[in-house]
C-alpha positions in Angstrom: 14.7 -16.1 33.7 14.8 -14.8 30.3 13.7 -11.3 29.4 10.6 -10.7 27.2 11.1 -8.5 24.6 8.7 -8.2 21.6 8.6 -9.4 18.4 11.3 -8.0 16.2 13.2 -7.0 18.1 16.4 -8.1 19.8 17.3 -8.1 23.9 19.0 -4.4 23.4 15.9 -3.3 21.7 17.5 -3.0 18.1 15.9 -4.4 15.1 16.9 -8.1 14.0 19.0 -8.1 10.7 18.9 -10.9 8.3 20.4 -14.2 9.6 23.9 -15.2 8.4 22.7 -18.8 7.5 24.0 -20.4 4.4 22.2 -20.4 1.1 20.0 -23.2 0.5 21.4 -25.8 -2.0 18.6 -25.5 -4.4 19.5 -21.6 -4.8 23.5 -22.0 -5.2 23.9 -22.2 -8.3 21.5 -19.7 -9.3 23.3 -16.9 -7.3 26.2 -17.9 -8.9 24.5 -17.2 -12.3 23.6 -13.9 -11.1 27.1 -13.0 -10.0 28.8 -14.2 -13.0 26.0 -12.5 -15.4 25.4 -9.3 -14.0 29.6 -8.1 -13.4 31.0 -10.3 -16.6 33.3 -7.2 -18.2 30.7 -4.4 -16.4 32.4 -1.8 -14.5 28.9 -0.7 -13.3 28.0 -2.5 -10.1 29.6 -1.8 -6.2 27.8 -4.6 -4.5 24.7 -7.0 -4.9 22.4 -7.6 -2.2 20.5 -10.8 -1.0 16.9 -10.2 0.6 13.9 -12.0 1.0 13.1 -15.9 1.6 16.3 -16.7 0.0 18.8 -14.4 2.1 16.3 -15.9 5.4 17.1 -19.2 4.0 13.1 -19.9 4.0 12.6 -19.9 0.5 10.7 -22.8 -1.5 11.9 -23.6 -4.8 9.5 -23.5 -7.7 7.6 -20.8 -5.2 9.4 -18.0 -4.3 10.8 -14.7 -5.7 14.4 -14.2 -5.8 15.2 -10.6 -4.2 18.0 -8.6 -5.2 19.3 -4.7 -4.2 21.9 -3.6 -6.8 24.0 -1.0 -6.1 25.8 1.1 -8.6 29.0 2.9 -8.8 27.4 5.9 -9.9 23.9 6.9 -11.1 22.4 4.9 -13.9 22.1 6.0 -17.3 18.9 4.9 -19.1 20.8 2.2 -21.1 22.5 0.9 -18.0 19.0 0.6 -17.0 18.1 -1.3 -20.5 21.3 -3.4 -19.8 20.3 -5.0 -16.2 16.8 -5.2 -17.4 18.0 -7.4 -20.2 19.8 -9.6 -17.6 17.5 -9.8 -15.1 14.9 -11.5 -17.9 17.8 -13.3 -19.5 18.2 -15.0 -15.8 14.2 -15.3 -15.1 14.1 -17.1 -18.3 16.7 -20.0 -17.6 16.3 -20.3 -13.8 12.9 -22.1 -12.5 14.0 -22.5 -9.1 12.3 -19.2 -8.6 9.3 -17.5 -10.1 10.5 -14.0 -10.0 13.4 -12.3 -10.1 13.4 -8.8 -8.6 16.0 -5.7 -8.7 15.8 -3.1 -6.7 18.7 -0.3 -7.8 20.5 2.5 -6.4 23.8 4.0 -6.4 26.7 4.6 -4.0 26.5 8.4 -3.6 22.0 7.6 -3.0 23.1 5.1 -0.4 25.7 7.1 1.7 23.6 10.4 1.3 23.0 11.3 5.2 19.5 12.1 4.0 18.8 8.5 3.2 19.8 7.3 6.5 16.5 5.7 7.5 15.7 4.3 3.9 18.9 3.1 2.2 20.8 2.8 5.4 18.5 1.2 7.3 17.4 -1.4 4.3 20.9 -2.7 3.8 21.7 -2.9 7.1 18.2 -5.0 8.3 17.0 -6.4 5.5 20.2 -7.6 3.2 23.4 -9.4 3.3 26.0 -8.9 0.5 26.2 -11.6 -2.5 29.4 -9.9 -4.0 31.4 -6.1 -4.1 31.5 -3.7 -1.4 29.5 -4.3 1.7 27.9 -1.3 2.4 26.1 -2.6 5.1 28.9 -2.0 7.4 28.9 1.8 7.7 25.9 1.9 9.3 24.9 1.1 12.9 21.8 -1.2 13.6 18.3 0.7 13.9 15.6 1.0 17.0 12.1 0.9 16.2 11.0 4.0 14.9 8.0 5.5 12.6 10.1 7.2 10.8 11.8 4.8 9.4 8.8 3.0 8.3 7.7 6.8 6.4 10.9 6.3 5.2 10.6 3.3 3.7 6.9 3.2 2.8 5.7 6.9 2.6 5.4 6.7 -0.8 2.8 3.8 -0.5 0.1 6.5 -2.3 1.4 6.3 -5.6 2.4 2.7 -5.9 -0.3 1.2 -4.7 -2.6 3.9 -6.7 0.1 2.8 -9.7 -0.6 -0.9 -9.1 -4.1 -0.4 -9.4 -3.7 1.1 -13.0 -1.5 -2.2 -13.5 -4.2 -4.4 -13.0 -6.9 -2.9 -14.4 -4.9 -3.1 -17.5 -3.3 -6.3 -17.3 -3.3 -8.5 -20.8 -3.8 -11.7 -18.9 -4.7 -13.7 -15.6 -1.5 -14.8 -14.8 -0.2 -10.8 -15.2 -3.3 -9.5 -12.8 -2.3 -12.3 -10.2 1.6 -11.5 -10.0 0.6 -8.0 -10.2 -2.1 -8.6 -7.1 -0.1 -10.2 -4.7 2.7 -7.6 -5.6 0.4 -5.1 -4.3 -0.7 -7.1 -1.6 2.7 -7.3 -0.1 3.4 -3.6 -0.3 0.0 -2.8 1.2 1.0 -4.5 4.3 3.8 -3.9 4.7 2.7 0.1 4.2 1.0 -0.2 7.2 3.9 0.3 9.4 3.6 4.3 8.4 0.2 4.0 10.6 2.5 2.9 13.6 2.4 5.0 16.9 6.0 6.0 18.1 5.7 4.2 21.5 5.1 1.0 19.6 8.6 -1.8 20.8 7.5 -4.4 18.1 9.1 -4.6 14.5 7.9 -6.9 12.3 9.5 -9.0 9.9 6.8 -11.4 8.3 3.8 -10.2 6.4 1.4 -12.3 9.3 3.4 -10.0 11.8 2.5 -7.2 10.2 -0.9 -7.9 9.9 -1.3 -8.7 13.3 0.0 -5.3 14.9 -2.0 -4.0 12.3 -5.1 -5.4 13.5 -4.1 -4.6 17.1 -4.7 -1.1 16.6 -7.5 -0.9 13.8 -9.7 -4.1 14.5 -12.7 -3.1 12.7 -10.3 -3.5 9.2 -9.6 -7.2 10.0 -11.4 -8.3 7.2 -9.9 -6.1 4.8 -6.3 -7.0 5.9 -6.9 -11.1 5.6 -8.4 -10.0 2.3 -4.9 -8.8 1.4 -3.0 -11.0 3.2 -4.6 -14.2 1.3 -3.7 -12.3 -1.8 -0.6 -11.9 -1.2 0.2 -16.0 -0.6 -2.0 -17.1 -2.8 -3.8 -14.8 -5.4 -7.4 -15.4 -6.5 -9.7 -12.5 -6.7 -10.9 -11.0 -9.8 -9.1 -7.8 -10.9 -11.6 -5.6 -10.6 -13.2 -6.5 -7.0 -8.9 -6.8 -6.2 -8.7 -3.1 -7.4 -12.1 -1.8 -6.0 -10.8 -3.1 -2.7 -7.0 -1.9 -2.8 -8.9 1.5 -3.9 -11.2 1.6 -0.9 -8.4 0.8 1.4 -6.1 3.1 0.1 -8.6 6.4 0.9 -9.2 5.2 4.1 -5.3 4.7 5.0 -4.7 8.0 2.8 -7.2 9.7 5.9 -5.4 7.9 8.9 -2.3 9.6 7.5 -3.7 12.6 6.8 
């Protein structure tokens, strides 16, 4: 008979990493574009990173984001900064097979820093699989579950949610607010890992997962959580009762943490 084991989690206990399933037709060509665009004649880059729906090889097109990690030779200057920037909306704009395009940057010597083990290390090595360059992902062993890793990866959840609030409240237009609410939405849950005990086994890898450990442990904020989680599918709420909420939710996390 086959072993349980929960979600998340593999038969040795380790966290899952990203499948190594080929890209979806609809998205080939696009990652080409992103290879050819963002190293043509630029010494800057070690190694892009595929995450997300597309790397899963669950993404709809027309729908989803596409999620990259870029990292550097070296530390970026602020007009190597300016430079990807520039690409990243020069590739949003001619691409429609995806609604987003997302880069998430940092450099050789930030990744490898022993220190940054159970951010950087642990993110390439669960959540990404190399488009093109080095493949960092290979100096580092797979991960158990662990709270610190989730502090590691979310700590910061304060600020960037408290940031995202700002955001909204001074979004220019609907369409802004919306992106900017189910941005926050998805970073909300995923924070909540940080509220995990250290005996907890399961890991999880969708935002529904997450949710529903969540509301294992704090089932009197069920309502709040299904507010969040239908904002980040499908945005609808008004800004301010989106921001009122994230607010409310954020000084009660802020005192579980505390």
């Amino acid at each position: 008979m086959e072993r349980f084991h929960p979600g998340g989690i593999d038969a040795d206990g380790y966290i899952l990493t990203v499948p190594n399933v080929e890209v979806q037709p609809q998205f080939q060509d696009l990652l080409v574009d992103v290879c050819m665009t963002l190293t043509r004649s630029e010494p800057l880059l070690d190694g892009i990173y595929l995450y997300g729906s597309v790397a899963r090889g669950d993404a709809v097109p027309g729908v989803s984001d596409l999620d990259l990690t870029l990292i550097l030779h070296s530390p970026p200057a602020s007009q190597d900064l300016e430079m990807l920037e520039s690409k990243r909306r020069t590739l949003e704009s001619r691409h429609t097979e995806v609604i987003k395009i997302d880069f998430d940057i940092g450099s050789r010597s930030e990744v490898l820093a022993a220190d940054n083990r159970l951010s950087w290390g642990y993110w390439l090595k669960h959540h990404c699989r190399c488009l093109w360059g080095n493949d960092l992902t290979r100096r580092f062993d797979r991960f158990k579950p662990s709270r610190d890793i989730a502090i590691a990866i979310n700590g910061d959840f304060e600020s960037v949610l408290t940031r995202y609030a700002d955001l909204i409240d001074q979004a220019a237009t609907p369409t802004q607010s919306l992106r900017l609410q189910r941005e926050a939405s998805r970073k909300l849950i995923r924070s909540t890992q940080v509220l995990r005990s250290e005996q907890e086994l399961m890991w999880p890898q969708t935002l529904e997962e997450h949710v529903e450990l969540f509301v294992q442990h704090y089932p009197c904020m069920r309502m709040q959580m299904f507010f969040f989680l239908s904002q980040a599918r499908n945005p609808y709420a008004k800004p301010k009762e989106f921001t009122a909420q994230l607010r409310n939710f954020l000084i009660w996390m802020a005192s579980e943490t505390g």
